[in-house]
Backbone as CSV, one residue per row, in Angstrom:
resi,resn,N_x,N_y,N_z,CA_x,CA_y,CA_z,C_x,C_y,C_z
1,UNK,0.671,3.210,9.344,0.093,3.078,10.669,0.507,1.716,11.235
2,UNK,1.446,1.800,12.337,1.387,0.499,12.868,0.651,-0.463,13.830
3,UNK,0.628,-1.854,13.672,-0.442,-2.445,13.826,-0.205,-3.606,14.636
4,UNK,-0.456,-4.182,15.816,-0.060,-5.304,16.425,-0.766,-6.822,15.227
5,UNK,0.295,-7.551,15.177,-0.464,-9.083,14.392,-1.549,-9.713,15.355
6,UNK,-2.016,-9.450,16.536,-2.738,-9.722,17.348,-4.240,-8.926,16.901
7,UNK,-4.399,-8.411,15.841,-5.229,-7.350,15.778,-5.313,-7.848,13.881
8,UNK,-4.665,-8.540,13.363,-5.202,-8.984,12.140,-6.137,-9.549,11.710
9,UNK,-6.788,-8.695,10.599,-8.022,-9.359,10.081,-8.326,-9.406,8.446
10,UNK,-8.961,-10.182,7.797,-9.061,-10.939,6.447,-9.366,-9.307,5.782
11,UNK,-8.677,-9.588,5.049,-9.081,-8.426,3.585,-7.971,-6.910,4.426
12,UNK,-6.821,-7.035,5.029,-6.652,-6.111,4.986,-5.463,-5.685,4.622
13,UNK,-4.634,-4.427,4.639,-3.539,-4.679,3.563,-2.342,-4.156,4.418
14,UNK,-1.175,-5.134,4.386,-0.038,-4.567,4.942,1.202,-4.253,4.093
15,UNK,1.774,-3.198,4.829,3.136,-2.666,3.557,4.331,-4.085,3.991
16,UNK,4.364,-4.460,4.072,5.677,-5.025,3.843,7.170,-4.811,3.472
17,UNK,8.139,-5.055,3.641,9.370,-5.074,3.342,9.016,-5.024,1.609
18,UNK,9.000,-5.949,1.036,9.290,-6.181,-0.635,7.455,-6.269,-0.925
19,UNK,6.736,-5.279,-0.634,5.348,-4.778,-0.943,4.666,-4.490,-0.459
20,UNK,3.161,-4.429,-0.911,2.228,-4.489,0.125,1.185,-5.859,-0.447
21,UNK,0.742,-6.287,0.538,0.454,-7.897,1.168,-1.655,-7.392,1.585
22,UNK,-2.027,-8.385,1.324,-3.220,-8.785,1.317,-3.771,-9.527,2.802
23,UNK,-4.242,-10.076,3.539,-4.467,-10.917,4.581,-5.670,-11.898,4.401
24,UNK,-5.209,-12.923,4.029,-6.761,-13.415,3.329,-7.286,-14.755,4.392
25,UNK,-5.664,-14.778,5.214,-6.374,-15.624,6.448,-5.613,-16.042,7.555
26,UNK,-5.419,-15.990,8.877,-4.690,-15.507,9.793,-5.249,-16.792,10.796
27,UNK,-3.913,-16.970,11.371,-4.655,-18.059,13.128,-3.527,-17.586,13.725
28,UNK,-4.436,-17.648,15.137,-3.184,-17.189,16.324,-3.070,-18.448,16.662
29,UNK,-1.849,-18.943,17.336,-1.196,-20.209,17.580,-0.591,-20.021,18.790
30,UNK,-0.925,-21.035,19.899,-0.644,-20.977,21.346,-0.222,-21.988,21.157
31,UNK,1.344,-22.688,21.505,1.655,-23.655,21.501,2.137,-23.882,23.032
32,UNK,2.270,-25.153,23.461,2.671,-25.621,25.161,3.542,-24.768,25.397
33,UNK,4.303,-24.984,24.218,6.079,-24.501,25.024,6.138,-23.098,24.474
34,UNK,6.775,-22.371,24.798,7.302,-20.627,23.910,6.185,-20.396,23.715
35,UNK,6.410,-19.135,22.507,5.151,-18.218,22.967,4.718,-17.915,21.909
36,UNK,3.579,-17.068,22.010,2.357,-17.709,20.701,2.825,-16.749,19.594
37,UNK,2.199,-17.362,18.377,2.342,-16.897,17.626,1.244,-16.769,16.360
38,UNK,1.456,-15.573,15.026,0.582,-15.725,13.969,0.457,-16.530,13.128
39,UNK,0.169,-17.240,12.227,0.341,-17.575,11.006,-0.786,-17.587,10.058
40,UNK,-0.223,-16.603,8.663,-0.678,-15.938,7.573,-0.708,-16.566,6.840
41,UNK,-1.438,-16.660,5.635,-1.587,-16.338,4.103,-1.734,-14.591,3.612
42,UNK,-0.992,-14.763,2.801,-1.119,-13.544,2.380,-0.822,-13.214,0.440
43,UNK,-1.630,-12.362,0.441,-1.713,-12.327,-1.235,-1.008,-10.957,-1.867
44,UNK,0.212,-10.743,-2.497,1.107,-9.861,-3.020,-0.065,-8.994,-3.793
45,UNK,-0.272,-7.797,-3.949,-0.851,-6.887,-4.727,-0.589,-6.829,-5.751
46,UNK,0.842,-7.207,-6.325,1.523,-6.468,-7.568,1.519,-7.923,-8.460
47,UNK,1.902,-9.057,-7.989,1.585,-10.039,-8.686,0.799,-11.408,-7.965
48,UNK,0.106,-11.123,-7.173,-1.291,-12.224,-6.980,-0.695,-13.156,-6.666
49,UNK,0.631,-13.234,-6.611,0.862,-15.038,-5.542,0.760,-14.926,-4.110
50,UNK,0.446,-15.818,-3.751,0.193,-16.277,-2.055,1.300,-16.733,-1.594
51,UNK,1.629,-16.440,0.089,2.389,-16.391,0.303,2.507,-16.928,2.083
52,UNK,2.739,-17.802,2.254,2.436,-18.225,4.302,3.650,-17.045,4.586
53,UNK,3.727,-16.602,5.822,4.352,-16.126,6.619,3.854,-16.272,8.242
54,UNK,4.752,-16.264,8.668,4.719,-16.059,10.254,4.863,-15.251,11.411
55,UNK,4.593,-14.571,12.116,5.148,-13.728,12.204,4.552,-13.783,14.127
56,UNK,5.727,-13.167,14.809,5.808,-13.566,16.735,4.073,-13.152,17.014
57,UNK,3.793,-13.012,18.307,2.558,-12.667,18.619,2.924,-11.503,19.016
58,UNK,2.123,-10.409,19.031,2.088,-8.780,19.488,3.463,-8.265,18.388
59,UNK,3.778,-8.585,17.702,4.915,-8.296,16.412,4.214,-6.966,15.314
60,UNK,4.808,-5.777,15.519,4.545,-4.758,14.737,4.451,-4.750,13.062
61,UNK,3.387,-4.945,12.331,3.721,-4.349,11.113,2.933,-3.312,10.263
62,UNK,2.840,-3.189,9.498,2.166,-1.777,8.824,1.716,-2.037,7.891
63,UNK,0.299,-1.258,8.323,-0.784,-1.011,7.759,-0.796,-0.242,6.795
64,UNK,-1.637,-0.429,5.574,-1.329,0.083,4.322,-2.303,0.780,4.373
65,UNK,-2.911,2.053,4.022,-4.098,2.817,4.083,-4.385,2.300,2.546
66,UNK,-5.383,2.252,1.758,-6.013,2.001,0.620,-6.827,2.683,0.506
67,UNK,-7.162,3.379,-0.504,-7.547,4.417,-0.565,-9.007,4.098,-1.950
68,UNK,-10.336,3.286,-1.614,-11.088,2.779,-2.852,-11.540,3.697,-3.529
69,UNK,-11.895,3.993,-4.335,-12.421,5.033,-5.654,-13.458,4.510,-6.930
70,UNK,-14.551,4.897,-7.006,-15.246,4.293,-7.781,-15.148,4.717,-9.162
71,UNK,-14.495,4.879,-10.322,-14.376,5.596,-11.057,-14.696,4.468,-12.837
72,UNK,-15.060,5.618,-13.839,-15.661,5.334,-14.933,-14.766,5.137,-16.082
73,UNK,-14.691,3.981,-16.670,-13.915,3.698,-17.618,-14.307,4.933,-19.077
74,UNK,-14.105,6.055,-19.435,-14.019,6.515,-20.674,-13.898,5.876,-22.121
75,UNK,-12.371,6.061,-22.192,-11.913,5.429,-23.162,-10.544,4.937,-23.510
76,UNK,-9.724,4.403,-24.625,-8.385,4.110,-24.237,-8.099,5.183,-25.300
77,UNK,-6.528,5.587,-24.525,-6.067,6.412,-25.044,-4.413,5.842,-25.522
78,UNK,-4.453,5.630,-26.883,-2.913,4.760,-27.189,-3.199,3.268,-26.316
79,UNK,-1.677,2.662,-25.368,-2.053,1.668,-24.672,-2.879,1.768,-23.393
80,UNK,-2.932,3.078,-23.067,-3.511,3.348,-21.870,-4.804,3.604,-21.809
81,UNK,-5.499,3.421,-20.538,-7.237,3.609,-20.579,-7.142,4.859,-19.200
82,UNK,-7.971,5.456,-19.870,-8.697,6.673,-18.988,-9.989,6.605,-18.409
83,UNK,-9.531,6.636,-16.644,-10.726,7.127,-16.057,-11.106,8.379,-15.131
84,UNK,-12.494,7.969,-15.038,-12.600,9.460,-14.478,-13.585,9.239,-13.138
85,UNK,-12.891,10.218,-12.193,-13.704,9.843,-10.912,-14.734,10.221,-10.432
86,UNK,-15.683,9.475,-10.164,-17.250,9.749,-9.916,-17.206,10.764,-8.925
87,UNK,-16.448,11.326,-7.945,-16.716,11.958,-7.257,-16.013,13.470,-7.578
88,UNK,-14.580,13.010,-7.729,-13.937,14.744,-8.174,-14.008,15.138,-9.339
89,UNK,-14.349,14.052,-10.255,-14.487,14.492,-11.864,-12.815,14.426,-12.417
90,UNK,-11.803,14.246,-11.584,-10.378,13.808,-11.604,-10.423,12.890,-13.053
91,UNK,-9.749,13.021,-14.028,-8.804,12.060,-14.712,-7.811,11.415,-14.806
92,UNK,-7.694,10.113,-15.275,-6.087,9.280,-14.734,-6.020,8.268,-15.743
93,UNK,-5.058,8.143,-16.310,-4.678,7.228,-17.312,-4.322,6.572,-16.665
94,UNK,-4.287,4.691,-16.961,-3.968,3.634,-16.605,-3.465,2.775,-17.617
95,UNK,-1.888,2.515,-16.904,-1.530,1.459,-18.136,-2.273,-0.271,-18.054
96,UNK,-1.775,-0.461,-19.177,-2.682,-2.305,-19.348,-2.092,-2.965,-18.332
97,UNK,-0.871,-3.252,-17.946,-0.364,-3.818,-16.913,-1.716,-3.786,-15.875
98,UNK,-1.736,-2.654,-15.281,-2.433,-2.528,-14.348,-4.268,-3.244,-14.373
99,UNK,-4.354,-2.804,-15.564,-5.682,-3.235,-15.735,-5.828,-4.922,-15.870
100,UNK,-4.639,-4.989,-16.606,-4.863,-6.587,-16.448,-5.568,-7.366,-17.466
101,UNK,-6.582,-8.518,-16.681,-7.659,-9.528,-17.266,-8.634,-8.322,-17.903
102,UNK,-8.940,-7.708,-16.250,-9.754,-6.724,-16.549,-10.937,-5.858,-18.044
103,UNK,-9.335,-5.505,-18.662,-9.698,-5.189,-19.522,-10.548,-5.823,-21.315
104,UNK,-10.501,-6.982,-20.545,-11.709,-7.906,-21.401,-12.842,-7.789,-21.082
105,UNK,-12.829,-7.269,-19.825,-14.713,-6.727,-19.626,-15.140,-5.536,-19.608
106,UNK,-13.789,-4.870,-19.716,-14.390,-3.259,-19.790,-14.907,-2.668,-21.002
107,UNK,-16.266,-2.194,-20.655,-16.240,-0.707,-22.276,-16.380,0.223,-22.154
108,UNK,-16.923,1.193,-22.523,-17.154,2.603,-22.676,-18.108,2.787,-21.474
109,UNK,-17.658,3.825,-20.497,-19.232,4.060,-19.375,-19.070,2.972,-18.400
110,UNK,-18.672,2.118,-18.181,-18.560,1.090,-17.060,-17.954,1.290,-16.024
111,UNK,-18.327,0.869,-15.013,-17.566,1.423,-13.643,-17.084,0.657,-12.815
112,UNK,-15.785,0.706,-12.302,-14.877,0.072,-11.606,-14.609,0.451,-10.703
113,UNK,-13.935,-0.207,-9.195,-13.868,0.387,-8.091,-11.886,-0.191,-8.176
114,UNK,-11.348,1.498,-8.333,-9.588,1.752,-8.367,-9.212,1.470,-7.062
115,UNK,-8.559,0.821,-6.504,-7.809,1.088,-5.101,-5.876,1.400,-5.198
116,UNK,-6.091,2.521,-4.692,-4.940,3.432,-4.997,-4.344,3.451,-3.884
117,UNK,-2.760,3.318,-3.401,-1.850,3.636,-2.370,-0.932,4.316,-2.877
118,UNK,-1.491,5.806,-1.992,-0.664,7.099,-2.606,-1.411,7.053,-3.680
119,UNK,-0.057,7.540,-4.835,-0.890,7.597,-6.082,-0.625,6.527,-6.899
120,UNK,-0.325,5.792,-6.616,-0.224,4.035,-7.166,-1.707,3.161,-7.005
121,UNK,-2.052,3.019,-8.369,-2.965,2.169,-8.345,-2.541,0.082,-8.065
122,UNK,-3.221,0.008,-6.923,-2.494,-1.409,-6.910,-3.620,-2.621,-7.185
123,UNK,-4.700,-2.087,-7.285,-5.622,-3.034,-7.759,-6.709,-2.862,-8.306
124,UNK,-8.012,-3.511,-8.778,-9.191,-2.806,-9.659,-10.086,-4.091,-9.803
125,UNK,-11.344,-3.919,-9.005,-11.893,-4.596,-8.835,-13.625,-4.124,-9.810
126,UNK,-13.936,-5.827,-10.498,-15.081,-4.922,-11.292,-16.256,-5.859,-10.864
127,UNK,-17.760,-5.278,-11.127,-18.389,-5.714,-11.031,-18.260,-7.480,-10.783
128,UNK,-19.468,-8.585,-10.539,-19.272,-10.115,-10.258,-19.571,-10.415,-12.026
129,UNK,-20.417,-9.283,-12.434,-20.550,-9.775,-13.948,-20.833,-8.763,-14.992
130,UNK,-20.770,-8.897,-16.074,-21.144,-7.766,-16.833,-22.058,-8.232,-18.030
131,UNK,-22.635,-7.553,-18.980,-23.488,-8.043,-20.220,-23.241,-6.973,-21.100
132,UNK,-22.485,-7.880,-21.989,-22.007,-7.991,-22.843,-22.381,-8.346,-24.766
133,UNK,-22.333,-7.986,-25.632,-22.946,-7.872,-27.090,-21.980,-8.899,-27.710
134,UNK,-22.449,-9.791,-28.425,-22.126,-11.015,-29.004,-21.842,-10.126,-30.566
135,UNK,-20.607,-10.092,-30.876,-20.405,-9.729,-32.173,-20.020,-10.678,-33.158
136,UNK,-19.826,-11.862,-32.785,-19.747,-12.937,-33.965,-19.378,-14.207,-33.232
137,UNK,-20.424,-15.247,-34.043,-20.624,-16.830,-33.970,-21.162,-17.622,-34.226
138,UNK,-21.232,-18.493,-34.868,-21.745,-19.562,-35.420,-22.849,-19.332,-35.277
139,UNK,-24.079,-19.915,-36.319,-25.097,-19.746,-36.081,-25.748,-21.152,-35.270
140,UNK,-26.588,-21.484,-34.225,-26.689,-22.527,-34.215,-27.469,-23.525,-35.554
141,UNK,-27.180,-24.892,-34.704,-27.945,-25.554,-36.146,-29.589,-25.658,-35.459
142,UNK,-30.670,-25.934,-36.205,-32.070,-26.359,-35.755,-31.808,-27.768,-35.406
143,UNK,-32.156,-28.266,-34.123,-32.151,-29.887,-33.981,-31.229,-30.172,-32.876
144,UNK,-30.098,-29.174,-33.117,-28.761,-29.804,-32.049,-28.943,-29.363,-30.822
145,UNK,-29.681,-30.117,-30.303,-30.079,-29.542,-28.645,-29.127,-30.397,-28.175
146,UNK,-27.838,-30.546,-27.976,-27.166,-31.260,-27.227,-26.920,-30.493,-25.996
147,UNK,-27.188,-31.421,-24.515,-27.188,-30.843,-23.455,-25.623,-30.322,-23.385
148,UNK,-25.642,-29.192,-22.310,-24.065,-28.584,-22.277,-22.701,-28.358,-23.647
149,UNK,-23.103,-28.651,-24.760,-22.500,-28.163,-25.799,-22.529,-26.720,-26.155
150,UNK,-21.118,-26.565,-26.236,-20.611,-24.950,-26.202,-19.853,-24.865,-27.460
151,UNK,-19.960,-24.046,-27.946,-19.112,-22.720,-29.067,-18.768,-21.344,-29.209
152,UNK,-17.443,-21.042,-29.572,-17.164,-19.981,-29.353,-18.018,-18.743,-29.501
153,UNK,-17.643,-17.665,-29.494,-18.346,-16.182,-29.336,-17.209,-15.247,-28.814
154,UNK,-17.392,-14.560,-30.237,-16.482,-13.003,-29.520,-17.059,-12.063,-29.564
155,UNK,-16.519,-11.364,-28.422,-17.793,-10.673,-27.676,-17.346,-9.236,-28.091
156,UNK,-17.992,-7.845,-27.900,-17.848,-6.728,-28.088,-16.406,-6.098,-27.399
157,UNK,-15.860,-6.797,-26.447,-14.543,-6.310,-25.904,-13.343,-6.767,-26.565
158,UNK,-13.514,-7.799,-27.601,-12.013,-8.390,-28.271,-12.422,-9.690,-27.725
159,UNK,-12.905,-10.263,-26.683,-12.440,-11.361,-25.479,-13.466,-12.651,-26.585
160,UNK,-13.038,-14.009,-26.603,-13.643,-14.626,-26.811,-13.773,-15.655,-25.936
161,UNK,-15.158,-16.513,-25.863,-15.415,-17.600,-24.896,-16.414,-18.783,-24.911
162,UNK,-16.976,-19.555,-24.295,-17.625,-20.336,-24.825,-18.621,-20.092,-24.692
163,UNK,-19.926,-20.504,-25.550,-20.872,-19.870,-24.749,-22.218,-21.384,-25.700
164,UNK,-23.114,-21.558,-24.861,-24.133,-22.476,-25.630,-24.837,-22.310,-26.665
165,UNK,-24.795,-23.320,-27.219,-25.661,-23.500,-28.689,-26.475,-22.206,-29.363
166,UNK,-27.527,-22.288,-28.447,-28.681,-21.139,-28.588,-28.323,-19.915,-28.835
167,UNK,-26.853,-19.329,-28.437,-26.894,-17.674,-28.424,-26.131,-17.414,-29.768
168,UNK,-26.664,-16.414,-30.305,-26.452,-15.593,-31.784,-25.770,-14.502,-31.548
169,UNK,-25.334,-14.100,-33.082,-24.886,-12.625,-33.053,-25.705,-11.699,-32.518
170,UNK,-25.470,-10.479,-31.986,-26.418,-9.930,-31.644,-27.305,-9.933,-30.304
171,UNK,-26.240,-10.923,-29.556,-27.439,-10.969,-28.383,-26.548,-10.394,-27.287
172,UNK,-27.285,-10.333,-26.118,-26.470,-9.794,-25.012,-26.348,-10.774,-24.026
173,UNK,-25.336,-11.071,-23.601,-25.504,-11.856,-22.675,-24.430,-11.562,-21.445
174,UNK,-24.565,-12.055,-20.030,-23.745,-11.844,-19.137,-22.855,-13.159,-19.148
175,UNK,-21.460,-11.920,-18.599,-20.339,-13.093,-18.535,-19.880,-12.779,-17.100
176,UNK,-19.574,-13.653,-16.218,-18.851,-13.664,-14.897,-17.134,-13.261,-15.249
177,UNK,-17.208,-12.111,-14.393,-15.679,-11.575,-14.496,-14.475,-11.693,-14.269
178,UNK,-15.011,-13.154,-12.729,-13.912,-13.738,-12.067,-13.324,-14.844,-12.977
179,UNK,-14.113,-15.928,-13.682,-13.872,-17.055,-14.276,-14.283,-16.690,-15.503
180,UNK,-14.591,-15.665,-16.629,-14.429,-15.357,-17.492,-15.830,-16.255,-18.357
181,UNK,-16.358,-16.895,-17.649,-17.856,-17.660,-18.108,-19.070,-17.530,-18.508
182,UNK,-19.787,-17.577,-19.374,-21.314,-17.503,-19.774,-22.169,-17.555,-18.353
183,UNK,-22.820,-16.735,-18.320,-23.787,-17.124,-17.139,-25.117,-17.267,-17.548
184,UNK,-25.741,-16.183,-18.310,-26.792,-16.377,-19.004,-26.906,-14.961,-20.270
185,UNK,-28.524,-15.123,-20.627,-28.712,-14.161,-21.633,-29.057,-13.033,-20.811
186,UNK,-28.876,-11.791,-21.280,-28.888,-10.650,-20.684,-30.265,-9.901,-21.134
């Protein structure tokens, strides 16, 4: 669908020549002399670098339809993970590529929102946090209340991280998905 750059707005997705492009922040630019123009940031789908571009004022480009899907992580199958869609009951294997970081927070039953162009999955966005089962770590000691002192913990997904003194095997706790961090006990 084509789209005047006069009409751009944050979060939306354009096909591009060599992809499709993100819009994460846009100014129109009226300068004295000649004639106005856009200028972008924009974030690649396929590998997450940012990118300025420019582009004339009233300048055609295309709109990417995205297509979001809320669908349920199953299980992995070989390297690939299978989900299934909350709404058609549809199945779809996904390779790790795709999944990414991701897949340090996923488990069994968890739900992710797929965004698919065509039938290309180009991104996968999960919950801000998840809680998570502490399967092995140090025990703390009695006494060492040292403020902000951290030790490892690996958690029920493979993923390990830091996490404070106080938490044991066995506990649940939430981790933030963006920065991969302890937030609290669950």
């Amino acid at each position: 669908m084509a789209l005047s750059t006069n009409d751009l707005k944050n979060g939306m997705t354009l096909e591009l020549g060599d992809g499709l492009y993100t819009v994460i922040e846009f100014q129109h630019v009226k300068p004295g002399k000649g004639g106005a123009f856009v200028r972008t940031k924009l974030r690649n789908l396929k590998n997450k670098s940012v990118v300025e571009k420019t582009f004339r004022a009233d300048e055609k480009v295309e709109q990417a339809v995205i297509d979001k899907r809320e669908m349920q992580y199953l299980y992995k199958d070989g390297d690939n993970y299978v989900f299934m869609d909350n709404v058609s009951y549809d199945q779809m294997s996904v390779d790790p590529e795709t999944v990414g970081q991701a897949a340090n927070y996923l488990k069994e039953g968890d739900s992710a929102i797929l965004e698919l162009y065509g039938q290309d999955i180009v991104n996968m966005d999960l919950p801000a946090a998840v809680d998570l089962l502490v399967t092995e770590t140090e025990p703390g000691v009695q006494g060492d209340r040292v403020s902000g002192a951290r030790k490892p913990a690996l958690l029920e997904t493979g993923i390990s991280i830091q996490v404070p003194l106080f938490v044991n095997t066995g506990d649940r706790i939430r981790v933030d998905t963006r920065s991969g961090e302890y937030i609290t006990r669950a």
